[in-house]
ROLO-533015 format. One record per atom (N, C-alpha, C): residue in three letters; x, y, z. Coordinates in pm, whole numbers, plus 50000, padded with zeros to 5 digits. Layout:
// residues N
ALAXYZ...
//
This chain:
// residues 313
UNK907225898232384UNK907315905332256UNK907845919532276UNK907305924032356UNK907885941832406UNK909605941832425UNK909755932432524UNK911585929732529UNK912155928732380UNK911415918732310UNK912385918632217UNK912215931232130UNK911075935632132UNK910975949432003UNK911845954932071UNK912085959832192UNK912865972532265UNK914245970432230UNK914685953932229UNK916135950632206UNK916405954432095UNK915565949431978UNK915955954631826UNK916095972931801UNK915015971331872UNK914905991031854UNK916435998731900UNK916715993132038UNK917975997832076UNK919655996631999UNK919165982231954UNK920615980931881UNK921375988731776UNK920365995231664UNK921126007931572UNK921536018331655UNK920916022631758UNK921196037831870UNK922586029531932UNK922726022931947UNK924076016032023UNK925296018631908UNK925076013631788UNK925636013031662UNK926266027231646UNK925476035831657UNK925576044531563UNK926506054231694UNK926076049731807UNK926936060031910UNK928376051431938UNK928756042431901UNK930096035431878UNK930766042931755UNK930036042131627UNK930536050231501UNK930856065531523UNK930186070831610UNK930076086031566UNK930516095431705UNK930156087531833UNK930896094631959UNK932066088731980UNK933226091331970UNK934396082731999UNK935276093232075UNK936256084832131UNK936766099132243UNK937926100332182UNK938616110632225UNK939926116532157UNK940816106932132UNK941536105932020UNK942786094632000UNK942456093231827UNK943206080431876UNK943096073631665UNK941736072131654UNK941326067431553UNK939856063831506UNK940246047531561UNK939246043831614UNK938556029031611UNK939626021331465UNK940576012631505UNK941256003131432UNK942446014131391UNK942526021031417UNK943456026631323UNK945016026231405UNK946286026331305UNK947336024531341UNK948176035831384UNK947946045031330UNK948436064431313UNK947206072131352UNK947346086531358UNK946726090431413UNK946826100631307UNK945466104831270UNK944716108731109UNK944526123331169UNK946056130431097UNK945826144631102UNK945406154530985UNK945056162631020UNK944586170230898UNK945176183030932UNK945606192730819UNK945846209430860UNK945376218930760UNK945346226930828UNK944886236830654UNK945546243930583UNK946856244630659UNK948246247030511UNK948916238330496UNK949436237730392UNK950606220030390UNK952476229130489UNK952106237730496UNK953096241330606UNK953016240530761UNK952126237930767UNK951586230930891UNK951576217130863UNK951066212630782UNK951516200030751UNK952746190530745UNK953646198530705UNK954616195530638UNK955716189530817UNK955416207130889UNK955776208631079UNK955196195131128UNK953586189131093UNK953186179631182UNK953876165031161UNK954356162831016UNK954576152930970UNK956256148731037UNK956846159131038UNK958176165931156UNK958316155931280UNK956736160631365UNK956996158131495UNK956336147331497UNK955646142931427UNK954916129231467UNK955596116531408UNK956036121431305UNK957496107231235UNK955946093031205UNK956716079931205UNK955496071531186UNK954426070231237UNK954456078531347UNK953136075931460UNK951546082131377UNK952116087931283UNK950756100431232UNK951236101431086UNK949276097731015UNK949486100430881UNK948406118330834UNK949356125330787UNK949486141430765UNK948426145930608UNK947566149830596UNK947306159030468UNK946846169330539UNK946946181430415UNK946726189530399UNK945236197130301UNK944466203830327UNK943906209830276UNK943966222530197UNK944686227630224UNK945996237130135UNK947116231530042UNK946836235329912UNK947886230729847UNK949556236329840UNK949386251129888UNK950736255829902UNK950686267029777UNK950276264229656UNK950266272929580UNK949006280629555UNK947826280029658UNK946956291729639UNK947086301029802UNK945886310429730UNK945956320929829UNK945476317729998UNK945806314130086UNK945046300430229UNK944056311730293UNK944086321330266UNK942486330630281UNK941236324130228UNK941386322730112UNK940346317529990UNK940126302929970UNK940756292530047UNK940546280730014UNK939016277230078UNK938416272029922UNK936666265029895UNK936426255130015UNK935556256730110UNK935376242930175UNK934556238730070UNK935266229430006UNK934626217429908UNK934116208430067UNK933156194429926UNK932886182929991UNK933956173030024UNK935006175729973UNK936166168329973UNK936726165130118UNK936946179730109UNK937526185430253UNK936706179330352UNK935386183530360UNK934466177530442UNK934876161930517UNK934886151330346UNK934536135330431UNK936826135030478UNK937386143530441UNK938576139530457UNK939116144030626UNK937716157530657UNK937396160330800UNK936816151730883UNK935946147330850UNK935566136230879UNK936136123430974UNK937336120530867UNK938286109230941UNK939126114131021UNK939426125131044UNK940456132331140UNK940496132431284UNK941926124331325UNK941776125231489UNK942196139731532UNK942656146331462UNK943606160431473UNK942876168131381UNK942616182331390UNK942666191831293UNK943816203831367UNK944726203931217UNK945326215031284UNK945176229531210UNK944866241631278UNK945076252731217UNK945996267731259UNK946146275831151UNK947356289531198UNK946376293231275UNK944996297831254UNK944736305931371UNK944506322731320UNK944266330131375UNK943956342831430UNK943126346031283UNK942066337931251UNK941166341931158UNK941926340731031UNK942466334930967UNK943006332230838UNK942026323930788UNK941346314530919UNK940746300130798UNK939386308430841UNK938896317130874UNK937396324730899UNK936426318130785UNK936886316630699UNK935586316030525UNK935546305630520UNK936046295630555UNK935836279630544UNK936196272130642UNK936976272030779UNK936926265930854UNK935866260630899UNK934846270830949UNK933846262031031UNK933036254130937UNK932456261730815UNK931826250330738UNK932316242930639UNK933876236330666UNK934106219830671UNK934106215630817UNK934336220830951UNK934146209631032UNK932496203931058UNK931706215631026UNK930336211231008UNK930086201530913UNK930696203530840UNK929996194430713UNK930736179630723UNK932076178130836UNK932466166230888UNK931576156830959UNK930706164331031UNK930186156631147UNK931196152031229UNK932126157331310UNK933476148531369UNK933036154031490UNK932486148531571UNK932706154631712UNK934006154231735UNK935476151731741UNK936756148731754UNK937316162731756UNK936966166531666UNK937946183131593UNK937036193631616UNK936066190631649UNK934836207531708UNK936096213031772UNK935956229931751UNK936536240931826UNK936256235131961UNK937406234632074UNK937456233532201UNK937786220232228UNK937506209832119UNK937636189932156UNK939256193732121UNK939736179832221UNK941006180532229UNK941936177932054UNK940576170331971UNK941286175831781UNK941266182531728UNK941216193031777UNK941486208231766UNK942076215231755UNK943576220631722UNK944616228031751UNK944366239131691UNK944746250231783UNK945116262231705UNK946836263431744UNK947526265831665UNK949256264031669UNK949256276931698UNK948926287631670UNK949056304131671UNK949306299731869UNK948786294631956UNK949076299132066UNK950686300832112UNK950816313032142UNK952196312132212UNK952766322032137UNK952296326032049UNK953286336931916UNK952756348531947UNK954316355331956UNK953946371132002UNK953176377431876UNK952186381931869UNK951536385631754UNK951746403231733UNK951846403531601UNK952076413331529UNK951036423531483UNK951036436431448UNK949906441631380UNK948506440031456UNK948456436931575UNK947066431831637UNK946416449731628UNK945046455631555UNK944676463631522UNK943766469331665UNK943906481331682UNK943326488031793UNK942026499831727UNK941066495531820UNK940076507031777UNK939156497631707UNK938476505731661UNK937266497631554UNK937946493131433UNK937496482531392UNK937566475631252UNK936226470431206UNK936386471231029UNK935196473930943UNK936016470230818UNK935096469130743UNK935556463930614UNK935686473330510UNK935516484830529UNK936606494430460UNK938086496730471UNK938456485830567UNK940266488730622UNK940896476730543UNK939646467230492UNK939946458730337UNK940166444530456UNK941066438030412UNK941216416730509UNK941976422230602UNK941876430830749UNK942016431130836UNK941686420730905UNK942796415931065UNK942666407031094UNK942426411331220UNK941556409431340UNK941116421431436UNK942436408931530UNK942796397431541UNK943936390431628UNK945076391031600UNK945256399331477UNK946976405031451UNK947266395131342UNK948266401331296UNK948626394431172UNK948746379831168UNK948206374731046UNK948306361531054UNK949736350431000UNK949956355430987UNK951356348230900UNK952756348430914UNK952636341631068UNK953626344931185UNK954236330931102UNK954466319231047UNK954826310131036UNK956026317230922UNK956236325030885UNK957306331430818UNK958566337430912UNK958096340631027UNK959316338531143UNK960156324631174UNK960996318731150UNK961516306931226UNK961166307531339UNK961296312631419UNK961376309131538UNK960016302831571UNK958596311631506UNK957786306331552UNK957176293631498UNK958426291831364UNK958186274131360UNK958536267631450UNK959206271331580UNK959526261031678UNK958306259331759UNK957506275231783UNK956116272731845UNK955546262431816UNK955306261331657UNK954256256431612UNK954146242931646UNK955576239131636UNK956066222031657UNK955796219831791UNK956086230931863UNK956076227932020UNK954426226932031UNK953876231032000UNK952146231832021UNK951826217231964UNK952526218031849UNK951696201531754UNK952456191431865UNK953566190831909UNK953966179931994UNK953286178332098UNK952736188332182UNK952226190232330UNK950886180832285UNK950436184432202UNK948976179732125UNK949146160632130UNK950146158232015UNK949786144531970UNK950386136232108UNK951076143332228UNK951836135232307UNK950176134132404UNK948976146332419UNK947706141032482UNK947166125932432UNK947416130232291UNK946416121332227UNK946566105732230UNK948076106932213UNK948616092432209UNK949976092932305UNK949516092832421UNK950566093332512UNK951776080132541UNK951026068632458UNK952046057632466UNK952796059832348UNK953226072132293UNK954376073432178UNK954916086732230UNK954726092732317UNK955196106532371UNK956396103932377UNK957416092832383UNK958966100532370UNK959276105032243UNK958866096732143UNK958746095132033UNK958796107931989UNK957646117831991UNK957416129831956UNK958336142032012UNK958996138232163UNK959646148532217UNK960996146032160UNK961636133932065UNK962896129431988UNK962576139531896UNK961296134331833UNK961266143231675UNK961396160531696UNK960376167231782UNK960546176231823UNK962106180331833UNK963046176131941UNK964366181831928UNK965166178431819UNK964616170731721UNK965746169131631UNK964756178931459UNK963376181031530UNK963476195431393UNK963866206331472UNK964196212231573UNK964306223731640UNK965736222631582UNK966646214431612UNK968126211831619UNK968296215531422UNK967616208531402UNK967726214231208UNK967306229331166UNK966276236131244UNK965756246131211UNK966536257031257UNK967176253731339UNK968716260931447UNK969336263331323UNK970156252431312UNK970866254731196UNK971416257831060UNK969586256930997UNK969356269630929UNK969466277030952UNK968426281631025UNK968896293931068UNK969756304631047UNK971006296831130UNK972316305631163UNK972686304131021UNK972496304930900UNK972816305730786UNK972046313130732UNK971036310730760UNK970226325330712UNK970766339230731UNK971276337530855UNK970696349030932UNK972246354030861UNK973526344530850UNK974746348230765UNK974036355530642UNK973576349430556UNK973006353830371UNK972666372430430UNK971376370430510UNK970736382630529UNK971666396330569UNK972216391230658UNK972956401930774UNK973766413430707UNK974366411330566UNK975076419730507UNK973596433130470UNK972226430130476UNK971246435030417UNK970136443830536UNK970666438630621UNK970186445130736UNK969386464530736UNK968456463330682UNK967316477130724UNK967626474730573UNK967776472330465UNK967216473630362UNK965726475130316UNK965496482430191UNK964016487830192UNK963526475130093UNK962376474030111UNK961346465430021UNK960216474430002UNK959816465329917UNK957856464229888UNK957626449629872UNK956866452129940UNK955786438529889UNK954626440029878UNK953916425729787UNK952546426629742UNK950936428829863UNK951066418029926UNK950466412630010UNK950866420930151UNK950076422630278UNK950966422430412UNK951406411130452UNK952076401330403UNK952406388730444UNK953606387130493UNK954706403630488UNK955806398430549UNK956226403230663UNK954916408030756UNK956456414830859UNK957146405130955UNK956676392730964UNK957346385231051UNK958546383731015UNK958586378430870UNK959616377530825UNK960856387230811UNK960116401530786UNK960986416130789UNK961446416330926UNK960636416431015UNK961316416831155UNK962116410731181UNK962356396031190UNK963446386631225UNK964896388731181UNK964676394331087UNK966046394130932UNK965866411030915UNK965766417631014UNK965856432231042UNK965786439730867UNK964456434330814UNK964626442530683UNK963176452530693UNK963086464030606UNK962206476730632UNK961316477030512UNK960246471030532UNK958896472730420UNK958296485830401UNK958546490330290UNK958176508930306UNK956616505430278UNK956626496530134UNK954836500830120UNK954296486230021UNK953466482330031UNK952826475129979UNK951986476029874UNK952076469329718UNK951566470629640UNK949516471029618UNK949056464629732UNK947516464129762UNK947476476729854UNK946126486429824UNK946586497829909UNK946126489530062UNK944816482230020UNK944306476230142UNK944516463330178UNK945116455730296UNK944686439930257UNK943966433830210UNK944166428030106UNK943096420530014UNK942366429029900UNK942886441429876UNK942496450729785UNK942956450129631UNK943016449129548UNK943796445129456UNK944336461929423UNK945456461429387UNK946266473729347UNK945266484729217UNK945406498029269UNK944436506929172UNK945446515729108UNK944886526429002UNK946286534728955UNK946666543529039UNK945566549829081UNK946146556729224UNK947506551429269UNK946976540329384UNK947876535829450UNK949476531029400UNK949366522429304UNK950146520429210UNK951746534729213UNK950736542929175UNK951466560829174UNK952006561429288UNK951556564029353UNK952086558829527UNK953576555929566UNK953316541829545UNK954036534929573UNK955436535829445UNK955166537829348UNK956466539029273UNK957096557529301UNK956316564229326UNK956566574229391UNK957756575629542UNK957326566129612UNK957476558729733UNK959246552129715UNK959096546029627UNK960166541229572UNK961386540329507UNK960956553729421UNK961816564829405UNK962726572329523UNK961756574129588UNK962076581429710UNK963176578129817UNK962646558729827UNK963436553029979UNK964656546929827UNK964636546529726UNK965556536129644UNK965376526929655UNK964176517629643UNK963736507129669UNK963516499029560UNK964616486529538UNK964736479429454UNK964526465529442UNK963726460629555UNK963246449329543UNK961196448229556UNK960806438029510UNK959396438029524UNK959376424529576UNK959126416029662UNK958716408629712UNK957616401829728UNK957186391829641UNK955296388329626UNK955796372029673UNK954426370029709UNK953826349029649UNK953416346529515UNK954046333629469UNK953486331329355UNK952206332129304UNK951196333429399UNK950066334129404UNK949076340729339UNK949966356429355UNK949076366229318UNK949406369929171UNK949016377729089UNK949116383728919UNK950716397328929UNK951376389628898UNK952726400528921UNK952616409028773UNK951146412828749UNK951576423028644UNK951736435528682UNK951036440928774UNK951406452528841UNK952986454328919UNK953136445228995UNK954486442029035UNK955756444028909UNK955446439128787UNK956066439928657UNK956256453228606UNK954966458428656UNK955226473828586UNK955246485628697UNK955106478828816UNK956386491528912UNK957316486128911UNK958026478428870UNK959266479928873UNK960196480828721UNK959546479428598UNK959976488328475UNK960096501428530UNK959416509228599UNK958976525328642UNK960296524228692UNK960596517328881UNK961446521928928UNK962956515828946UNK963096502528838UNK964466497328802UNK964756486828891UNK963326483728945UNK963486473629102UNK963556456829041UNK963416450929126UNK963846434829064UNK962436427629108UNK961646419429063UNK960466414029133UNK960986400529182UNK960786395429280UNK961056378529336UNK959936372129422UNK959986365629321UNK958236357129338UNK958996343729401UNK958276341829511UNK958566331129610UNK957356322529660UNK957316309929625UNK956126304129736UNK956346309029894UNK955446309530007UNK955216306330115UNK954806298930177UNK954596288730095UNK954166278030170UNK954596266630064UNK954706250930149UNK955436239130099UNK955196235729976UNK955326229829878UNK954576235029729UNK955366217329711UNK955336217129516UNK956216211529458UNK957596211529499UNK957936227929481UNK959456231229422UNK959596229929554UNK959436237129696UNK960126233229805UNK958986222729878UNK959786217129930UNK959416203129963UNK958826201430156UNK959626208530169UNK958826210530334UNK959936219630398UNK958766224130567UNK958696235730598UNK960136244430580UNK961546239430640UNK962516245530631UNK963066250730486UNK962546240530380UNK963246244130241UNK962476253430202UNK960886255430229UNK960386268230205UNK961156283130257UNK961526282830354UNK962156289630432UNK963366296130355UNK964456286530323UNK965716282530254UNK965626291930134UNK964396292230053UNK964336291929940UNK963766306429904UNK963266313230035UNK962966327730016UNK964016333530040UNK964826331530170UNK966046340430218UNK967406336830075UNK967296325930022UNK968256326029909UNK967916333229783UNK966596331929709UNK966336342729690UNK966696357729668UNK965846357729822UNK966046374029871UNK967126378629846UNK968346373529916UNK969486378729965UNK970356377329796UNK970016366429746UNK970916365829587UNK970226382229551UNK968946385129510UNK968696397229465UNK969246407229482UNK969286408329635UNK970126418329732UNK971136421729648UNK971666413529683UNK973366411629620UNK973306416929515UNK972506414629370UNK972886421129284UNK972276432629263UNK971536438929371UNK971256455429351UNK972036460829421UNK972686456729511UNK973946461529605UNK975156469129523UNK975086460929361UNK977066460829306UNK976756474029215
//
C-alpha cells in the first residue's frame, strides 16, 4: 500500500516539472519558436531574422509612449508562452518589465536564462550620465540614452544580437537566420545610402524636439538639437520653459520641431505660431502607417528632409 500511495503522490510533481521546467528552445510541441518583444520595432527586426522559423508579437503597440506601457494580465499569460523575450534595454522597460516576467511564471525568459535578450548589447551608448542621479533631473537613464534603435546602424546590432540568440536556441535552423540576417543588413544598407542622399544637403541644421529621443538619430545624419520642448525628461513643458526655448529659437533660427505622435503637440503648435517653425509629428516605432522597422525609418528622414526643404527656399 505505501508503494502505491508514494507512486500516486509522485506522479503530479513529475507532471508539473515537465509543464513548467523546460530547457531553452521551442515550447514542448511547438513548430516556431514563440518570441515576444516589448516594442513592435524590435519586433518587427525579429520577425526579419527569424523568417518562418519564429512566430513574433509585440507588447508595444508602436503608437504609445514604451516608457509607460501597463504590465497588464495580458502581457503576463502571452509571457508566459515565450521561448524568447526580447528587450531595448538600458532601463526603458524599468516600470513593467519585471512584473510581467513575474507574473509569467516562465522560467525560460528570467533575466540571465538564455530567453532573455537584451539587444542594447554592443551599442555605443549615448548620454550615459556621470555623477549622481535623482529624480529631480526628471526620466534620466543612469545606462545612457535609450533609444539607440533610431540610429541604423544600430539596427544592424540589434539583428546581429537577435540572430546570435535564435541560432543558440534552435541551432538546427542557424543557416537560415545567418541568410535572413545578411539579406536585412543588405536592405538596411541600402536605405540607408538614400537617406543619408535626402539628409546631406541639411547637414548641422538646427532642431527642437519634444522628447530626448533623438540624438542617435541627430548624430548619424549630422543634424544639431539646440533644445527640447520638456525642460526635463519626462517633464511635461511649463511657461517658463516654453519662453526658453522659443527664445532659443529665435536666436539659432530654428524652424523645425520634431516630436512622436505620441505626445500632445499643443505646445509644439504654439512655439511654433511664436517662432514661424514647422511641427513634424512622426511615429518611432512600427505602427499602422509604417509597417516595419526600415519604413519607420524611411518615413522620418522623408519627412524631415521634405520639411527641410521647404524652410530652406
Amino acid at each position: 500500500m505505501n508503494s502505491i500511495k508514494f507512486q500516486w503522490t509522485f506522479l503530479p510533481c513529475f507532471i508539473l516539472s515537465v509543464l513548467f521546467i523546460q530547457p531553452a528552445g521551442r515550447c514542448l510541441g511547438a513548430d516556431k519558436l514563440n518570441v515576444l518583444t516589448t516594442t513592435s520595432n524590435l519586433a518587427s527586426i525579429a520577425e526579419s531574422v527569424g523568417g518562418k522559423h519564429v512566430s513574433v508579437a509585440s507588447i508595444g503597440s508602436g503608437d504609445e509612449d514604451p516608457h509607460f506601457i501597463q504590465a497588464k494580465p495580458s502581457f503576463m499569460m502571452k509571457a508566459r508562452k515565450a521561448d524568447l523575450w526580447i528587450r531595448v534595454g538600458l532601463e526603458l522597460e524599468i516600470g513593467y518589465e519585471g512584473l510581467i516576467l513575474q507574473g509569467s511564471r516562465n522560467p525560460r525568459i528570467q533575466i540571465n536564462a538564455p530567453g532573455h535578450l537584451d539587444v542594447s548589447e554592443g551599442i555605443l551608448k549615448l548620454e550615459v550620465p556621470a555623477g549622481k542621479i535623482d529624480r529631480s533631473m526628471g526620466d534620466v537613464h543612469p545606462m545612457g540614452n535609450p533609444h539607440y534603435w533610431l540610429d541604423p546602424y544600430n539596427g544592424k546590432i540589434i539583428a546581429k544580437n537577435i540572430c546570435q540568440r535564435l541560432k543558440q536556441l534552435d541551432p538546427a535552423d542557424a543557416n537560415d537566420y545567418d541568410r535572413n540576417l545578411v539579406a536585412f543588413n543588405s536592405k538596411l544598407d541600402n536605405a540607408m545610402a538614400g537617406w543619408v542622399v535626402k539628409l546631406k544637403p541639411f547637414e548641422h541644421s538646427k532642431i527642437v524636439t519634444y522628447h530626448r529621443s533623438w540624438p542617435y538619430f541627430a548624430n548619424r545624419f549630422n543634424l544639431d538639437v539646440v533644445a527640447e520642448l520638456e525642460p526635463k525628461p519626462g517633464i511635461p513643458p511649463g511657461p517658463g520653459h516654453i519662453l526658453e526655448v522659443i527664445n532659443t529659437m529665435k536666436s539659432e533660427k530654428v524652424k523645425i520641431i520634431l516630436m512622436e505622435l505620441f505626445y500632445n503637440r499643443d505646445d509644439a503648435d504654439a512655439v511654433a505660431k511664436k517662432t514661424g517653425a514647422k511641427v513634424v509629428v512622426v511615429p518611432n516605432a512600427v505602427n499602422e502607417q509604417v509597417k516595419d522597422y526600415i519604413a519607420m525609418l524611411d518615413n522620418i528622414v522623408t519627412q524631415l528632409s521634405d520639411a527641410l526643404k521647404g524652410e530652406s527656399k
